[in-house]
N, C-alpha and C positions, 0 to 999 in steps of 0.2 A: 390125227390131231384136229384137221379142217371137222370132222364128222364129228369129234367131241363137242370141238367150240359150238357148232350148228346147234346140238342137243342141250346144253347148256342155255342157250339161248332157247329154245322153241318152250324149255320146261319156265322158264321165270316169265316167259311171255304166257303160258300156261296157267300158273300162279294168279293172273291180275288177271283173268278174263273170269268169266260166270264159269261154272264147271259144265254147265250144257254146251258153253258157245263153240260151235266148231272151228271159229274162225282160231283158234288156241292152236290148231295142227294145219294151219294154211303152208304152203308148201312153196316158194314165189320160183325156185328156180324148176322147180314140177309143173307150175301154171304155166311158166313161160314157152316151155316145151309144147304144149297142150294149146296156148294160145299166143301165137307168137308174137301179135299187138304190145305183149306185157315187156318186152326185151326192151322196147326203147324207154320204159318207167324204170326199168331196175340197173342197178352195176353190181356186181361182186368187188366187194377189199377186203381183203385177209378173211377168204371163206364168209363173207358175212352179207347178207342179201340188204343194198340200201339202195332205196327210193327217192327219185326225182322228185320232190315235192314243188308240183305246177300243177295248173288245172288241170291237162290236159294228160297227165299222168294217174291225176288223182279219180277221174272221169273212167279212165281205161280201169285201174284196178276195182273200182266200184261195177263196174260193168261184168268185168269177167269173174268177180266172185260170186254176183246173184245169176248170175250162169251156172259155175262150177257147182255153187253150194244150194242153190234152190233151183234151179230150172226156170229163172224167169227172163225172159230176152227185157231189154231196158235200156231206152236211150232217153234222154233230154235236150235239147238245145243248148247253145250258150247262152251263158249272165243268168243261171240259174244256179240254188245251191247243190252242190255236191256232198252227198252222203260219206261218209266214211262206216261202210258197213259192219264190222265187229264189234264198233262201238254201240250201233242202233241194237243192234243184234242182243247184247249188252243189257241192254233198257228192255227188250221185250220178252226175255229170258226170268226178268227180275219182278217181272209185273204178272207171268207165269207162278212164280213163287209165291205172290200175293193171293191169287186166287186159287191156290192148294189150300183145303179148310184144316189139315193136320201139322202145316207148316208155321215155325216161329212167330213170323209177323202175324198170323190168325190167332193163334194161342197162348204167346208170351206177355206179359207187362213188365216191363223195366223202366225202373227210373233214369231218366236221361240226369247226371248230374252237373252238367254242363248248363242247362235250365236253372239251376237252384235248388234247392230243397223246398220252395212250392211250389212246386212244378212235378205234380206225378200224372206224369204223360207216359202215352204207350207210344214208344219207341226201340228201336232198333236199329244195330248195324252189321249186315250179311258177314260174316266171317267162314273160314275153309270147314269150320267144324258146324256150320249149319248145310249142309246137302239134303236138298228137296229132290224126291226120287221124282222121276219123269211118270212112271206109271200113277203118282195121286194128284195130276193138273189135269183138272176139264179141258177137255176138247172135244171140239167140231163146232155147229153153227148157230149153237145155242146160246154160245158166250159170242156175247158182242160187244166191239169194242167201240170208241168214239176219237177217230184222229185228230188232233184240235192244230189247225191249219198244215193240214197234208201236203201243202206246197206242190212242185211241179212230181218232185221225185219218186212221192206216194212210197217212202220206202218202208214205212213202220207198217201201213197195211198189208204190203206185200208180205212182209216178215212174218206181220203175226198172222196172217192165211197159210201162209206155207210150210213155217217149222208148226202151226199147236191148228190150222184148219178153223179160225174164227173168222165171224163174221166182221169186216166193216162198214163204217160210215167215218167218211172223210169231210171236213170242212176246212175252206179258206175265204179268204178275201180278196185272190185273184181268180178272176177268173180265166186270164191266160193260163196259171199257175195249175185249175181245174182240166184246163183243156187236154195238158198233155198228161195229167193223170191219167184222166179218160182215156187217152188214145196207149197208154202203158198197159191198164186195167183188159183194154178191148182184144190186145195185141196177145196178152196170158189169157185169154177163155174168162175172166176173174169179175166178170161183169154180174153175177149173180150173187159173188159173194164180198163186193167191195163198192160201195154206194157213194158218189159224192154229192156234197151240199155247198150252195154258195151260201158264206155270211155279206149279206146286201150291208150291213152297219159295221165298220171298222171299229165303233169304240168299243163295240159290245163282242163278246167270246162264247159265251152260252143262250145270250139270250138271241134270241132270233137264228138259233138253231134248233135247242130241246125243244123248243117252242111249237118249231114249225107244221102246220097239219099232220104232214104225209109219217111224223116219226112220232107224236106228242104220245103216244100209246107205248112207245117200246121202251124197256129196260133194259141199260146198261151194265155190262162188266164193270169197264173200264173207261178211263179215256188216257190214252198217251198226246204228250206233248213234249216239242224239242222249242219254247220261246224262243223270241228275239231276243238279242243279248245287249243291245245297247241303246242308248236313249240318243243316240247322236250320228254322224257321219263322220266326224271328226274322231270319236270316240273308237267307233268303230276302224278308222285308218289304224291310230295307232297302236291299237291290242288284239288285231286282227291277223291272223296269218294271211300275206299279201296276195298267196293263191287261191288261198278259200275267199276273200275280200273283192277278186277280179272275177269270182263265178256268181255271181248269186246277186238277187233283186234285194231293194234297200228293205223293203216292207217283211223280208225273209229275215232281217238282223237287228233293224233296229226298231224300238217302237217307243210313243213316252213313257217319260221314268225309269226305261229299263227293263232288263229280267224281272226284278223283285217287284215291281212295281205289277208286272205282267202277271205275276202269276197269285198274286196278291186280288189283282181284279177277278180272277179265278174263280179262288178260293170265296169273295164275297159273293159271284153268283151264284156260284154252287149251291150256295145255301137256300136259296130260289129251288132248286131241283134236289133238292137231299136223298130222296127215294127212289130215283131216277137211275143215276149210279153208286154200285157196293162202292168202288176205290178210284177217283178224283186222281191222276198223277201228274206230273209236270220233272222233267229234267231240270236241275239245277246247274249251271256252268263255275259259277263263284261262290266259293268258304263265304265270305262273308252273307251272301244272299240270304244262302243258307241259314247259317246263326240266324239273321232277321226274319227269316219267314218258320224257323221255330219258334223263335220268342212272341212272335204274334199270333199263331196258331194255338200252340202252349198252352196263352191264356184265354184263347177260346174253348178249351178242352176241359180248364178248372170250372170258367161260369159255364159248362154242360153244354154250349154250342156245339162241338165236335165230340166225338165220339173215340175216334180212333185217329193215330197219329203215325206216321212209319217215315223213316228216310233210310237208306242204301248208300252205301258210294260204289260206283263206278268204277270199277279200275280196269286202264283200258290206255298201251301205251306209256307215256311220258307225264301224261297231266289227264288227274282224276276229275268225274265229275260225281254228280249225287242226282239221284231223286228223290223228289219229297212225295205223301202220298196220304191221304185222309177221308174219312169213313162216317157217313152219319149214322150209318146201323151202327147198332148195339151189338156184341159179340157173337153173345149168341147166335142172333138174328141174321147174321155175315154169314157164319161157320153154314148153320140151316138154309140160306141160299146154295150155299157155295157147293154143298154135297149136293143138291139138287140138279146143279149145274153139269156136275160131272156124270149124275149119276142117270141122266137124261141125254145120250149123246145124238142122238137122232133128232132130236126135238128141233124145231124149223126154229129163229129168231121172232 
């Protein structure tokens, strides 16, 4: 009966993950064997594997899964954020999907009817009956990605070097936060294929990066981002999980105006570097963000500003999030990169 319940479980845990993510068949009372650290984060009640939710629980399991599942050793200090990896894992899986030239979000136009009926926007939302085969996404070190404030954890570049073998370039605005990249990056051999940048100007996000000398020449895949989530400290206390709220730097959570606001200043550089990169992405955390940052993008998309439009939701857990994600190439023009991409696997960055 305990092994029924178990299976039950691992399959609707299954259901809400990306159908690449492996973190779908994590195993906690198999880890804990294997890594005995994990025994003080988890208890068993009624056959059912639950977790200590504190930092230092959340620190441990993040640790031993990019161990288990990637091969990378990984530590950080305190009062830094902690990753929860199936979720990142989640986001880089989806942005994989992006960059398949045969896959829905390349191919498809749908009217989003949630926008209006003036609103014929290219959107999307990933559902079980969209499965993007692993053999048609570019890989190796041709597709480069752009981390937009990599923080201490460096964990999206590690992810996307290890599960699809791309290049990154990482930026933030700490440069503490740089450091122990650095010292993550030096520690995995991953220093040829994982670059960081400091942004010297807080207010700015692209510029005084795409910008900079040593990169003004390279073309981007991608860029992943995970924003700040709130415009306050106050804000942040109260809709903050108080363990993830006791690991992490304020400049990691909170920034003005917010998420929407953050990624809204984005979207308006981007537009600065439109040819720079094929697909612009950002994590969304909030429904509402969301709605707002389609209906302003939407009508960039009618007066011919934008090109392409996509968002995803996340499901991952208890509480879903979404990415939003946008395109100045033209369809075509995307698709004919994007085979290129794959079909070049050697080709240096």
């Amino acid at each position: 009966m305990g092994q029924a319940n178990n299976n039950k479980s691992q399959q609707k845990k299954a259901t809400r993950l990306h159908h690449r993510n492996v973190h779908a068949n994590d195993d906690f009372l198999f880890l804990s064997e294997r890594y005995p650290e994990l025994k003080k984060c988890i208890k068993i009640v009624n056959n059912k594997v639950r977790i200590n939710y504190n930092p230092a629980a959340l620190y441990c399991i993040s640790k031993v899964l990019l161990h288990y599942r990637y091969n990378i050793n990984w530590d950080i200090p305190d009062k830094f954020l902690i990753p929860t990896i199936p979720s990142r894992a989640n986001y880089v899986h989806f942005i994989s999907d992006l960059l398949t030239p045969e896959h829905f979000y390349n191919t498809e136009k749908v009217n989003d009817k949630g926008l209006g009926s003036d609103f014929n926007t290219e959107m999307c939302i990933q559902d079980g009956a969209d499965v993007c085969f692993s053999e048609l996404i570019p890989r190796g070190k041709q597709v480069l990605g752009l981390d937009i404030g990599i923080g201490a954890n460096c964990v999206f570049s590690l992810l996307c070097n290890r599960i699809y073998s791309w290049d990154m370039i990482g930026s933030d605005i700490s440069i503490e936060s740089l450091d122990v990249s650095d010292t993550i990056i030096k520690k995995n051999n991953l220093s040829s294929c994982i670059k960081l940048l400091h942004q010297e100007n807080s207010e700015y996000i692209l510029f005084g990066i795409l910008d900079k000398t040593e990169i003004e020449d390279l073309k981007f895949s991608f860029t992943i981002c995970n924003p700040p989530y709130f415009d306050s400290v106050e804000n942040s206390e109260i809709n903050m999980h108080p363990a993830r709220f006791r690991s992490c730097q304020k400049h990691e959570i909170i920034t003005h105006g917010g998420e929407s606001q953050f990624i809204l200043k984005l979207y308006f550089e981007s537009k600065n570097f439109s040819k720079r990169v094929i697909w612009y992405t950002s994590q969304v955390s909030k429904l509402k963000n969301l709605r707002f940052l389609k209906s302003v993008l939407g009508k960039e998309i009618i007066n011919n500003e934008l090109k392409s439009l996509r968002y995803t939701t996340l499901k991952q857990g208890k509480h879903d999030k979404w990415v939003i994600a946008w395109s100045f190439f033209e369809k075509e023009e995307r698709i004919s990169i994007l085979k290129f991409l794959r079909n070049n696997k050697n080709m240096s960055s």
